[in-house]
Residue frames as qw, qx, qy, qz and C-alpha x, y, z in Angstrom:
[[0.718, 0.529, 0.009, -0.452, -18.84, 17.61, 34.60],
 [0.502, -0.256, 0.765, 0.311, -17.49, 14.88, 32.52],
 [0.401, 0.516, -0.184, -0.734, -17.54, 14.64, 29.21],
 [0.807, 0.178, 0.561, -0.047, -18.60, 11.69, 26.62],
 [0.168, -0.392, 0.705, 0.567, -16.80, 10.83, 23.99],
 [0.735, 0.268, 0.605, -0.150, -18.47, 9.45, 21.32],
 [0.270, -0.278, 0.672, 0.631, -17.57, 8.23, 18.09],
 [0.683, 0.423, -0.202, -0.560, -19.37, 9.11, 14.66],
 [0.653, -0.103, 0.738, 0.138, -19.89, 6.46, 12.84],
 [0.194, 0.453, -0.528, -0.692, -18.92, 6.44, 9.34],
 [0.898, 0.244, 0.196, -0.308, -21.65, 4.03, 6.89],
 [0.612, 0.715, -0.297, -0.161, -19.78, 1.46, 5.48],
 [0.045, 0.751, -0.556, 0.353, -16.61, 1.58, 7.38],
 [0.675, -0.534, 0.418, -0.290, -17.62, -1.54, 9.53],
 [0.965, 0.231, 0.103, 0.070, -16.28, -4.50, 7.51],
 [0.593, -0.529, 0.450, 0.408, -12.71, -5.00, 7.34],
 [0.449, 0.463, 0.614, 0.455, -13.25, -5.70, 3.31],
 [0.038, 0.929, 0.353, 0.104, -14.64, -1.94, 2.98],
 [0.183, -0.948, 0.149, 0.213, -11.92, -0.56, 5.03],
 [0.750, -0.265, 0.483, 0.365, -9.14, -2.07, 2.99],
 [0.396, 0.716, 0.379, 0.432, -10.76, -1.60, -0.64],
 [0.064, 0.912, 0.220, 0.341, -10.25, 1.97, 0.25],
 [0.731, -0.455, 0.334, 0.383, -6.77, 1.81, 1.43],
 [0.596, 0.122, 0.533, 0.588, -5.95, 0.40, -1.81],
 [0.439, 0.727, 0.395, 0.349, -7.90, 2.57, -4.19],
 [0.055, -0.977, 0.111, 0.173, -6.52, 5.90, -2.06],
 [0.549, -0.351, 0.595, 0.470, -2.58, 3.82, -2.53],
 [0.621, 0.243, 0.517, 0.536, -3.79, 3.39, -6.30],
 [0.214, 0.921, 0.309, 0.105, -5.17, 6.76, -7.10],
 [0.192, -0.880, 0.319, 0.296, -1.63, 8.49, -5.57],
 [0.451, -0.395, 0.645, 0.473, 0.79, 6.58, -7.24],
 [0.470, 0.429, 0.762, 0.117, -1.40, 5.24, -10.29],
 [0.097, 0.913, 0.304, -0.255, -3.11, 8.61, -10.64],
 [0.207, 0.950, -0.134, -0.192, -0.33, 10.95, -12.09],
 [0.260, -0.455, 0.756, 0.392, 2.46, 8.01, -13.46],
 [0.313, -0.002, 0.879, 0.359, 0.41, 5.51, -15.66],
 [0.292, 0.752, 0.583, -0.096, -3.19, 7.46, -16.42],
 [0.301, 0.783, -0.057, -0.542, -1.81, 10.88, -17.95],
 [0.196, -0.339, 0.845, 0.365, 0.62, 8.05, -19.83],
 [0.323, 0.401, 0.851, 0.108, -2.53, 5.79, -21.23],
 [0.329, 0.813, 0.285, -0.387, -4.73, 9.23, -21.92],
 [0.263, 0.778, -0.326, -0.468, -2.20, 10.59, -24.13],
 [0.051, 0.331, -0.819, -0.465, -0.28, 7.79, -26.32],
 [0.308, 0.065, 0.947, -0.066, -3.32, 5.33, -26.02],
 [0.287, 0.596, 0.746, -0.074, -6.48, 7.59, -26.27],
 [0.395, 0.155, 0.220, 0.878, -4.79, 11.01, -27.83],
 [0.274, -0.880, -0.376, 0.097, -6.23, 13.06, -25.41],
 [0.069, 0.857, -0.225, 0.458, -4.42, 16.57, -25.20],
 [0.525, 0.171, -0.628, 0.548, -0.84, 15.95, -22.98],
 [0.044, -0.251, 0.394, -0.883, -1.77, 18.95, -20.75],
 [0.689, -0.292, 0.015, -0.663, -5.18, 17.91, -20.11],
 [0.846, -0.252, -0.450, -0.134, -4.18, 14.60, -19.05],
 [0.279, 0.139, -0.497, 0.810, -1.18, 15.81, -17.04],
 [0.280, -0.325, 0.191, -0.883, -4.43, 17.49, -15.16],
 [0.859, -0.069, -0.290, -0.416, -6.36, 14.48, -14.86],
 [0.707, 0.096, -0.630, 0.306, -3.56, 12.92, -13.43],
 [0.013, -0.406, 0.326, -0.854, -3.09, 15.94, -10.64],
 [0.611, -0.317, -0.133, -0.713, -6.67, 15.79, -10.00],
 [0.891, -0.036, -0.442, -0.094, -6.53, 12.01, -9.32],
 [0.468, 0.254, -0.604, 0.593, -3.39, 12.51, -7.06],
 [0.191, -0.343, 0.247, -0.886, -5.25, 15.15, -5.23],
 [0.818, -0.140, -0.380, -0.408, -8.23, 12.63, -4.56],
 [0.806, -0.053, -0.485, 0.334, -6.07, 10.18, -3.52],
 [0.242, 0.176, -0.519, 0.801, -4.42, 12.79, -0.77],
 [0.513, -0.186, -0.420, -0.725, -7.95, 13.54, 0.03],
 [0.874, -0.258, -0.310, -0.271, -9.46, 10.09, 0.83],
 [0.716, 0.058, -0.557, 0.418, -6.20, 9.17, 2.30],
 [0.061, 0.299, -0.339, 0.890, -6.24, 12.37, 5.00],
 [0.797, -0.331, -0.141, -0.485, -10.45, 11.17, 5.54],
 [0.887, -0.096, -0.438, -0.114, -9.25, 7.85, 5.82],
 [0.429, 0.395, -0.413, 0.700, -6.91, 9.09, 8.99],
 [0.377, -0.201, 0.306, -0.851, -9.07, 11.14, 10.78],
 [0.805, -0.225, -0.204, -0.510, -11.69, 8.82, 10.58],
 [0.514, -0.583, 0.586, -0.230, -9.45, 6.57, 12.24],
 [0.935, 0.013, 0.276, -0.224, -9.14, 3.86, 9.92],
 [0.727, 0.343, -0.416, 0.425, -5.54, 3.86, 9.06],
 [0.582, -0.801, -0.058, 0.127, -3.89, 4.15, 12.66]]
């Protein structure tokens, strides 16, 4: 018996443009995400510290997320 690989395809995913954009945004959401957004919520829009300190988390977490998809799916090698 032999078996067949076959690869899902992911919508989207086929353009080089597509698979970059979403590189970046997972690169900006980790770093971006919990250094310069809980920093703008609180002094800019005087949101509550702690609630942006969460907002930042959240955002990090995203970003680890898309970036662990964007692995498996094979489109960072």
């Amino acid at each position: 018996m032999s078996e067949r690989r076959e690869e899902i395809k992911v919508s989207g995913m086929e353009s080089k443009f597509n698979k970059v954009a979403l590189i970046i945004l997972s690169m900006l959401l980790i770093f971006v995400g919990p250094t310069y957004i809980p920093y703008l919520m609180s002094d800019v829009l005087n949101i509550d510290y702690f609630a942006s300190i969460g907002i930042g988390a959240a955002l990090f977490v995203v970003g680890l997320v898309m970036l662990i998809y964007l692995i498996r799916k094979k489109i960072i090698t």
